[in-house]
Each structure stands twice: as structure tokens, then as C-alpha cells.
C-alpha positions in Angstrom: 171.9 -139.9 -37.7 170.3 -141.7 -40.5 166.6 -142.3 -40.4 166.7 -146.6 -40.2 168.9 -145.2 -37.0 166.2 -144.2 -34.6 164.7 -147.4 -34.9 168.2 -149.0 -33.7 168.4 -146.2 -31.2 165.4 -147.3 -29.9 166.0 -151.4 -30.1 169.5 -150.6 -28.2 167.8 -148.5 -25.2 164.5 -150.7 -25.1 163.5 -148.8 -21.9 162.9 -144.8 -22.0 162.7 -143.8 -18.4 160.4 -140.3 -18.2 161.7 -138.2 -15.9 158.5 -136.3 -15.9 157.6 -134.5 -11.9 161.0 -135.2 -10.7 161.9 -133.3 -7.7 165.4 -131.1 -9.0 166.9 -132.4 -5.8 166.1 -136.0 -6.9 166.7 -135.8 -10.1 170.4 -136.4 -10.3 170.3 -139.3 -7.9 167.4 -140.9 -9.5 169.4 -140.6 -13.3 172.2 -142.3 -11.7 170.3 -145.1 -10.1 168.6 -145.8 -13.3 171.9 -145.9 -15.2 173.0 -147.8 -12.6 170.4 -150.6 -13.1 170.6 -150.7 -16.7 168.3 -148.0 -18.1 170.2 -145.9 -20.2 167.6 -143.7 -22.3 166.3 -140.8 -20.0 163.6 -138.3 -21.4 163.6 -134.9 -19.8 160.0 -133.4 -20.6 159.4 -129.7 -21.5 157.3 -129.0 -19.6 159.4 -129.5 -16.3 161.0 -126.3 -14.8 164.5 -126.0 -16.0 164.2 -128.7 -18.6 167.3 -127.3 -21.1 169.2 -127.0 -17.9 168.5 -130.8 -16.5 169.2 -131.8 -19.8 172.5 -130.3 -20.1 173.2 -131.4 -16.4 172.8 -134.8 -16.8 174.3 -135.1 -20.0 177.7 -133.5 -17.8 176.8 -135.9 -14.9 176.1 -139.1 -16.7 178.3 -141.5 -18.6 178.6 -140.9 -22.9 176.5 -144.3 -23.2 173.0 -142.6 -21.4 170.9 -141.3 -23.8 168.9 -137.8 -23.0 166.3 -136.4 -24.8 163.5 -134.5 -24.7 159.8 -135.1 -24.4 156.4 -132.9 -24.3 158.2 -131.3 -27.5 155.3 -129.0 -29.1 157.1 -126.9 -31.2 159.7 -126.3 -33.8 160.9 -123.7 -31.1 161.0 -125.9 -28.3 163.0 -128.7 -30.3 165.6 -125.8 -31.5 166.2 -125.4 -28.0 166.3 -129.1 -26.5 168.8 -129.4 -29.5 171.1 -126.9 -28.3 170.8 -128.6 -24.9 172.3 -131.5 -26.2 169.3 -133.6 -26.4 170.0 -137.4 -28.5 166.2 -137.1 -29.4 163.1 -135.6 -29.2 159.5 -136.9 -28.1 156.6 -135.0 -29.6 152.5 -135.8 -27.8 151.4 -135.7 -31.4 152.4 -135.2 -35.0 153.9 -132.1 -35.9 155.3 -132.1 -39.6 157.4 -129.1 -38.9 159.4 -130.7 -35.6 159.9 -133.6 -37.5 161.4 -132.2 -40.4 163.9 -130.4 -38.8 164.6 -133.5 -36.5 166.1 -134.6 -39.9 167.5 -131.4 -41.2 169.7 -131.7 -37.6 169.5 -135.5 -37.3 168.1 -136.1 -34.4 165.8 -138.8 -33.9 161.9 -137.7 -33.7 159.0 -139.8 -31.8 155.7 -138.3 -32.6 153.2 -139.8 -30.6 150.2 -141.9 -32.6 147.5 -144.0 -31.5 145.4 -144.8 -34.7 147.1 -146.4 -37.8 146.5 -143.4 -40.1 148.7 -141.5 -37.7 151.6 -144.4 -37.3 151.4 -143.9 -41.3 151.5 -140.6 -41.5 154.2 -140.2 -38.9 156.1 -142.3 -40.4 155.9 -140.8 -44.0 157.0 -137.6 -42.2 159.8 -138.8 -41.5 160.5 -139.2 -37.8 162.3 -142.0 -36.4 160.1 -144.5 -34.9 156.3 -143.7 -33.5 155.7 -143.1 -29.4 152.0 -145.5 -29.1 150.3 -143.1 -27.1 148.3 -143.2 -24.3 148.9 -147.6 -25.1 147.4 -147.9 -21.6 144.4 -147.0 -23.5 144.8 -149.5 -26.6 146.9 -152.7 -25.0 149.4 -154.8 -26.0 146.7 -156.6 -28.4 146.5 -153.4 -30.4 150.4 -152.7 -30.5 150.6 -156.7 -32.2 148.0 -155.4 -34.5 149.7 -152.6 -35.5 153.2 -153.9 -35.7 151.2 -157.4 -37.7 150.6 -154.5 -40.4 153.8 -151.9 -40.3 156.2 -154.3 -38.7 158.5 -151.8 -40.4 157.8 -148.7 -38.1 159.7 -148.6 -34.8 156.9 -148.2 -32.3 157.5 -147.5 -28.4 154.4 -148.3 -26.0 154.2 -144.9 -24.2 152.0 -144.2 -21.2 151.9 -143.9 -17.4 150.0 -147.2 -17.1 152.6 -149.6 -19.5 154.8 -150.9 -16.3 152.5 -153.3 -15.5 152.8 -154.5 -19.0 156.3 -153.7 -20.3 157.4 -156.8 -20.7 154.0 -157.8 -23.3 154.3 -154.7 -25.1 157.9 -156.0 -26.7 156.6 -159.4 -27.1 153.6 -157.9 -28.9 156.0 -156.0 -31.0 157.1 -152.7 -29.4 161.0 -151.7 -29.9 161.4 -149.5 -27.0 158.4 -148.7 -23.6 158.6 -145.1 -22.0 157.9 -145.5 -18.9 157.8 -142.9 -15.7 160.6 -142.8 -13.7 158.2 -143.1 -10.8 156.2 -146.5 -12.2 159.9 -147.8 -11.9 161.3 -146.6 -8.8 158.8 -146.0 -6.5 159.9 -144.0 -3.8 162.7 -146.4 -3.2 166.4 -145.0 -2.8 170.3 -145.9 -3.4 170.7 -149.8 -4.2 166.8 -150.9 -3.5 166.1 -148.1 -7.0 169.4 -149.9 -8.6 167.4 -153.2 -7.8 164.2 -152.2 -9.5 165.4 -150.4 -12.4 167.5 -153.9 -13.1 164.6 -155.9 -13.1 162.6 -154.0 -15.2 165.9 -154.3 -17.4 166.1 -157.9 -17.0 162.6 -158.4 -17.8 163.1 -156.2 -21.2 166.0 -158.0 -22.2 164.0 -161.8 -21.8 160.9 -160.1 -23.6 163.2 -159.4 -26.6 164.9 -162.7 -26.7 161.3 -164.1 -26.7 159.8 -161.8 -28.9 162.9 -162.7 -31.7 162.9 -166.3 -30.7 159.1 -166.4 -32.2 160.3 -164.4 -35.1 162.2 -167.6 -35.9 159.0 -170.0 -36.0 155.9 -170.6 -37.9 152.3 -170.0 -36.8 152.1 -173.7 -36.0 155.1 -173.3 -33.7 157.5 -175.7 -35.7 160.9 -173.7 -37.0 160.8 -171.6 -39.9 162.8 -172.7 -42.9 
């Protein structure tokens, strides 16, 4: 995968749904549910027991279109391994020069997590794919506009356990893609009522882009660019 491709990766999906605390049990059923309501990038963290199995697992269970990767990446080790899993891409808590390098020796997208602009720069000149905005709960959409209204050409996705509440203002302000936990978008609901939510978060995504690139097309003053 070419670098300018984890941005479009990213643009595609919109959503990220974390998987992160997911009871094995669950975890099938709640994929499938997400999948089911439009959600179609699923990040497996590390740091879950049985990760590289769960990622192969789904990756047998689910459709060719989902998209499952792996997050709470921390080493060059650890991304070797999600690799062979069959992870699409990898999701680092901060900038590690190594991981992302080899995310482009073996193609495979790399999301370093950034909060300051320095470190959206640097990721960036590292290499990786796009830049995970993280904690964003701390910073806001504001900030995210900010930082897209000066690197508008660095994928960002808002990243955080607090950025349901504001999905749908994170893409307006910018933001290609939110990562969200699966839990922020389920709830402890089941079978079609978790199909139900996962769609709406989907619809709402969808009518945040369309409004985000429908104010791409006008000026400041609000008339229609030329």
C-alpha cells in the first residue's frame, strides 16, 4: 500500500471501532453487529488476551470488505506479529520511528498517536499513514480544525474514549476517520438494537462528511467558491 493510501483507507472506513475490554465470548457477535450497521474498520488492541488470535479469527469470520488492525502497538516486535496475523494496519499510543518504518518496508498503514503539532509533523515526516489525535477528548474538535487549518494534508483520526459524544464535529472540524470504543457505540445492547446503533453512528458519519466537503466548496463569507 502506497503512503497517500492510508489516508484513503482512513476516508473509506471513517469510523475505527476499538474493540478494546471485549469479552472473547462477545467479541464475535459484537464484530458482526458492527459490520452489520455499517462499521467496517475494527482495531484489535495488544494488549487484549489473545489479540493475534482475535485478529486472525475475525478476519476468517468477517466479510473481505472489514478492515482489522491492530492497536496499543508498542514495538517493532509487536507490529511483526499483528502483521503476520493479518492485520490491514497498525495503531501505535505514540511515535515510534522504528514501527513506522517497517509499516512501510511491509506496507501496512501506521497511525502513531500525536496530540501537539510538532508531533503531527514529525509523525508524519516518519512516514506513517495518517496521525491517531490522541487523547482528542482532551483537546476538542476546536483544536483538530486548528490543526487540520495548518496540515490539511495529514490524515488525522480523533482518537479517545470520550469522542462519541462528538463524532460527528470531529469530521466537520477536519478529522478523516474517529476511533471510537466498541462499548461508546453499543452499549450493552444486543442483536438488531447493536445493528441499530452502530448505523446511526454510521449515518451520522456519512452526513458529517458530506457537510464537512460541502464547506470545502464555499468561501469564508459563505457564497460558492469559484
Amino acid at each position: 500500500m502506497e503512503r497517500g493510501e492510508g489516508g484513503e483507507l482512513l476516508k473509506k472506513a471513517g469510523i475505527i471501532a476499538s474493540l478494546r475490554g471485549v469479552d472473547r465470548d462477545r467479541l464475535a457477535a459484537a464484530a458482526h453487529w458492527l459490520y452489520e450497521g455499517g462499521i467496517h474498520a475494527m482495531e484489535i488492541p495488544l494488549n487484549t488476551v489473545g489479540a493475534y488470535y482475535l485478529i486472525r479469527d475475525l478476519k476468517k469470520q468477517l466479510p473481505k470488505k472489514a478492515l482489522i488492525g491492530a492497536g496499543a502497538v508498542l514495538d517493532v516486535a509487536d507490529a511483526k506479529a499483528a502483521l503476520e496475523a493479518g492485520a490491514a494496519f497498525l495503531c501505535t499510543p505514540g511515535i515510534d520511528k522504528k514501527v513506522i518504518q517497517f509499516g512501510r518496508e511491509a506496507r501496512l498503514p501506521v497511525y502513531p498517536g500525536a496530540l501537539t503539532p510538532t508531533e503531527v509533523m514529525k509523525a508524519w515526516k516518519y512516514g506513517s499513514g495518517g496521525v491517531r489525535l490522541f487523547p482528542a477528548a482532551a483537546i476538542g474538535p476546536a483544536y483538530a480544525a486548528e490543526i487540520k487549518a495548518e496540515l490539511g494534508h495529514i490524515p488525522l483520526i480523533a482518537a479517545g474514549g470520550a469522542v462519541r459524544a462528538q463524532a460527528a464535529e470531529y469530521i466537520r472540524a477536519g478529522c478523516d476517520a474517529v476511533c471510537i470504543d466498541y462499548t461508546a457505540i453499543l452499549h450493552s445492547s444486543e442483536g438488531a438494537d447493536a445493528v441499530k446503533m452502530a448505523s446511526e453512528l454510521a449515518e451520522e458519519i456519512h452526513e458529517a462528511f458530506q457537510a464537512a466537503e460541502s464547506n470545502n466548496w464555499r468561501e469564508p463569507n459563505g457564497s460558492p467558491a469559484s
